[in-house]
C-alpha positions as CSV (number, residue, x, y, z in Angstrom):
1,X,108.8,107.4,70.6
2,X,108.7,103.8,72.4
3,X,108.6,100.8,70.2
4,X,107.6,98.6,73.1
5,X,104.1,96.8,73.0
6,X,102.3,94.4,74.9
7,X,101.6,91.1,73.1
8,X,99.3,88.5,74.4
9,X,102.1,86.6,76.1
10,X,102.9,89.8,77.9
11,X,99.1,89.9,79.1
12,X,99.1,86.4,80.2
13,X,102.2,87.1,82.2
14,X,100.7,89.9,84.0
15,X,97.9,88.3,84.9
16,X,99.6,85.8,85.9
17,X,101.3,87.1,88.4
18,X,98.3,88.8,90.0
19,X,96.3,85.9,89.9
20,X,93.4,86.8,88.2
21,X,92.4,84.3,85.4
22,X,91.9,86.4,82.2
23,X,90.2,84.7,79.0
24,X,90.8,84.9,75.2
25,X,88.6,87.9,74.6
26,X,90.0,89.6,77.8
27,X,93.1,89.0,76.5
28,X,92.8,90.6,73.4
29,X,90.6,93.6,74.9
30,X,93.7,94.4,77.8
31,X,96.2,93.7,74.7
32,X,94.7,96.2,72.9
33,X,94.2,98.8,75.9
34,X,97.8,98.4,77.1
35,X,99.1,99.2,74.0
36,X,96.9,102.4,73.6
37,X,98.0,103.3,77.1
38,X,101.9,102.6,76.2
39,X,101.2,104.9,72.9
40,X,99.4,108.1,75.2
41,X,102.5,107.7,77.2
42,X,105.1,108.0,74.5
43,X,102.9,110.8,73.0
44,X,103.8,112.8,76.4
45,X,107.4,111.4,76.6
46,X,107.6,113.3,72.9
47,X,106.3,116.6,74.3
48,X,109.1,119.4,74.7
49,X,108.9,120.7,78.5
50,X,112.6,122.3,78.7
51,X,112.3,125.3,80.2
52,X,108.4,124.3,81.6
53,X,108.8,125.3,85.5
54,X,107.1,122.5,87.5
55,X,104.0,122.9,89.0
56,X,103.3,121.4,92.3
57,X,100.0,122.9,92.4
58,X,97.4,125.4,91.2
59,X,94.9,126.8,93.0
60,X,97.5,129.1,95.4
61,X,95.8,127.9,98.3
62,X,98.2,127.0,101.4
63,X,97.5,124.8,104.6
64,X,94.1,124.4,104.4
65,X,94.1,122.6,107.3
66,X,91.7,122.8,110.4
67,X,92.3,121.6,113.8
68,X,91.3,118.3,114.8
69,X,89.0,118.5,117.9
70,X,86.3,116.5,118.8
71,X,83.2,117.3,118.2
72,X,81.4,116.3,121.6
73,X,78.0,116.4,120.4
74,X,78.9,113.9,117.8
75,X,81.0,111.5,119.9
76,X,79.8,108.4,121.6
77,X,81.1,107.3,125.2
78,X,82.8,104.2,125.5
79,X,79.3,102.8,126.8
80,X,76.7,103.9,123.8
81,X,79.9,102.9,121.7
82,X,79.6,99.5,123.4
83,X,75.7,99.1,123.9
84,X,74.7,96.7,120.7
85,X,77.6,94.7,120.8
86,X,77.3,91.2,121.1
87,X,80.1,90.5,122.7
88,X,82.5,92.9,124.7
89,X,85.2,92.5,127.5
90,X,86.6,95.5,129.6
91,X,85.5,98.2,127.9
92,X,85.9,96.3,123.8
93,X,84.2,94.6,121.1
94,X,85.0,91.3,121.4
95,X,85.1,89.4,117.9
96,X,85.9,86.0,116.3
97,X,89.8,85.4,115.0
98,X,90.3,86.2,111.6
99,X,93.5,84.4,110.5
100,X,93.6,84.1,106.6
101,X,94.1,80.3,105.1
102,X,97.4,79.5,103.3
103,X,97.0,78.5,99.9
């Protein structure tokens, strides 16, 4: 088994880098749920599979798959599409510029 744990620094890091501000008693709770993950995952690292064929899947179905047609009484035309817009221009919506703001 792994001997690697997560320590509060190790948290701090994390959340660090993704930005999301994590307290004292988050801390300790993600501390504590890493390191039961970490555990779970050594507990199936120590599991003896040689010999185990792989399966990709388990219920024998294959290509389930339909055709992708259009279903004509559930499709709009361009113009119901384009009826409650508030704002359209040959044929599309037309909508403020979303441009996100550096930080």
């Amino acid at each position: 088994m792994s001997s690697t744990t997560f320590s509060s620094k190790d948290v701090q890091r994390i959340a660090g880098l993704a930005k999301i501000p994590v307290g004292k008693v988050e801390e300790k709770e993600l501390t504590s749920g890493f390191n039961t993950t970490i555990r779970a995952v050594d507990e199936l690292f120590a599991v003896e599979v040689k010999g185990v064929e792989p399966t990709h899947q388990v219920t024998g179905l294959e290509n389930v798959f339909r055709e992708d047609e259009p279903d004509p009484m559930r499709t709009f035309t361009q113009e119901q599409a384009l009826s409650n817009a508030p704002k359209t221009y040959n044929g599309y919506f037309v909508v403020d510029q979303v441009i996100p703001q550096e930080e």
